[in-house]
C-alpha positions, 0 to 999 in steps of 0.5 A: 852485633853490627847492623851496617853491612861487613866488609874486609878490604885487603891492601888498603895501603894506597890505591885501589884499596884505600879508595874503595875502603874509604868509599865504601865506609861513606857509602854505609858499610862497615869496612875492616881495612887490612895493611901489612905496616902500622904506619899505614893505619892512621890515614885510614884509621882517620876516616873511621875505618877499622885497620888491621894488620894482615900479611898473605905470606904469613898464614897466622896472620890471615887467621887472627884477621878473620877471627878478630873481624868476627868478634867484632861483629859477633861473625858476621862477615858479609863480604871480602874484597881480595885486592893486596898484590904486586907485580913480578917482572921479568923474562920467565927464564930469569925468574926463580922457582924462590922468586915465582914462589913468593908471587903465588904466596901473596897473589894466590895462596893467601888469597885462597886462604883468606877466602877459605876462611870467612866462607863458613861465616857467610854459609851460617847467614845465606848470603856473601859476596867475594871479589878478587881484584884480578888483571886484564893479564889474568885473561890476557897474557903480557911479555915480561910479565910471566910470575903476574901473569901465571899467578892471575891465570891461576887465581881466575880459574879458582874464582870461576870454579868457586863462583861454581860451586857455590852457585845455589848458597846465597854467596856470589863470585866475582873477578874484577880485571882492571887495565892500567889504573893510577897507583903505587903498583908501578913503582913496587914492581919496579922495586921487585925487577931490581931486587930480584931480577940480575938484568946485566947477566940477562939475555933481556939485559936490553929490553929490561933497560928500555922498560926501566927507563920507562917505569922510571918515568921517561916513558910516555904517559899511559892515557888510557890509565884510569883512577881507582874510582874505576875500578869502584863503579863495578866493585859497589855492583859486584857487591850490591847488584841482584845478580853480580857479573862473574868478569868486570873488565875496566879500561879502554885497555883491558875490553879491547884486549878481551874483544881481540883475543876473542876474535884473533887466530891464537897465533895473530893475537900474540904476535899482536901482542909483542906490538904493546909495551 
């Protein structure tokens, strides 16, 4: 039986992931950190922390997660922070039903069943807490960002309704949505636009140029970006505090997108929002 607090961590590659998982193994809990490649493992592997290999599209993959987690510690599971995920870029008209397809496999529905799946543990013992690490573009939607953006949308309204529905069982909800924080998601949406997006055929072709450029390097340098410690302040909170918030919003970013959206006639807002790169 494990006596330390269980958690499983998704995504635990680089960034927001490794960070919190390796923070939380210091802070005393028993962390079972999932990658989708074994050469990802030893870094993490040499700080104590237990990795498993575990991929959102392949649903028997997330099964074989959750059971092997439960041997381990003889089913307790405590709490799951759903963070793997990436970007698709791209104007909507040229993104593929494929391509929006595999967005919402690994953003949602691995999620959801991932999710799913370690509830009936957290029921048998009274209590858990469930965070997905969601997106400012989960509440506030960006140009050239459809596919992420419709696949936070979405993962917002599961979470609250659950957060819901679950509302008496002992198990809380909670959605972090961070702006722009310091990690390798840059560079994988990058990779996504090019395999997936025919930009010289495009429409766009000119503004796909100016932005690649940008997430190419060339651009300005995001101050308002954040380091992954950020994003873990209101993580520990969500998962220890008496009473969780459902929304964490973090960066300069991110609050003041919310505070506008709030105040704005709907149309001024989204004209504002063509201003922003």
């Amino acid at each position: 039986m494990s006596e330390k607090p269980v958690i499983i961590i998704t995504g635990c590659s680089t960034g927001i992931g490794a960070y919190c998982a390796g923070a939380l193994h210091r802070d005393g809990w028993r962390v079972f950190a999932t990658v989708r490649r074994t050469e990802d493992m030893a870094a993490l592997e040499g700080q104590g922390i237990e990795v498993l290999i575990m991929d959102y599209t392949r649903p028997e993959s997330i099964a074989a997660l959750v059971d092997e987690v439960a041997a381990r510690t003889g089913g307790r599971i405590d709490a799951l922070f759903n963070n793997g995920a990436y970007g698709q870029a791209g104007a909507v008209e040229d993104i593929s039903v494929a391509v929006l397809r595999q967005q919402f496999e690994t953003n949602v529905f691995g999620w959801h069943d991932l999710t799913c799946r370690v509830i009936p543990f957290m029921r048998r013992r009274g209590q858990g807490r469930i965070v997905h690490c969601s997106s400012i573009l989960g509440l506030v939607p960006y140009r050239y960002r459809g596919a992420y953006n419709a696949s936070k949308f979405a993962l917002e309204g599961l979470g609250i309704t659950l957060r819901m529905e679950l509302e008496g069982s002992g198990i809380h909800v909670s959605l972090i949505e961070p702006g722009p924080i310091a990690s390798n998601f840059t560079a994988t949406a990058l990779k996504h636009i090019k395999a997936n997006i025919d930009i010289e055929n495009s429409a766009h072709a000119q503004e796909y140029r100016r932005q690649l450029a940008r997430l190419e390097g060339s651009g300005p340098v995001n101050k308002h970006k954040l380091g992954p410690e950020a994003v873990y302040k209101d993580l520990h909170h969500a998962l220890t505090a008496r009473r969780p918030k459902p929304h964490y919003v973090i960066t300069t970013p991110a609050k003041q997108g919310v505070l506008l959206k709030r105040l704005l006639p709907a149309s001024l807002f989204y004209r504002l929002l063509r201003k922003f790169d």
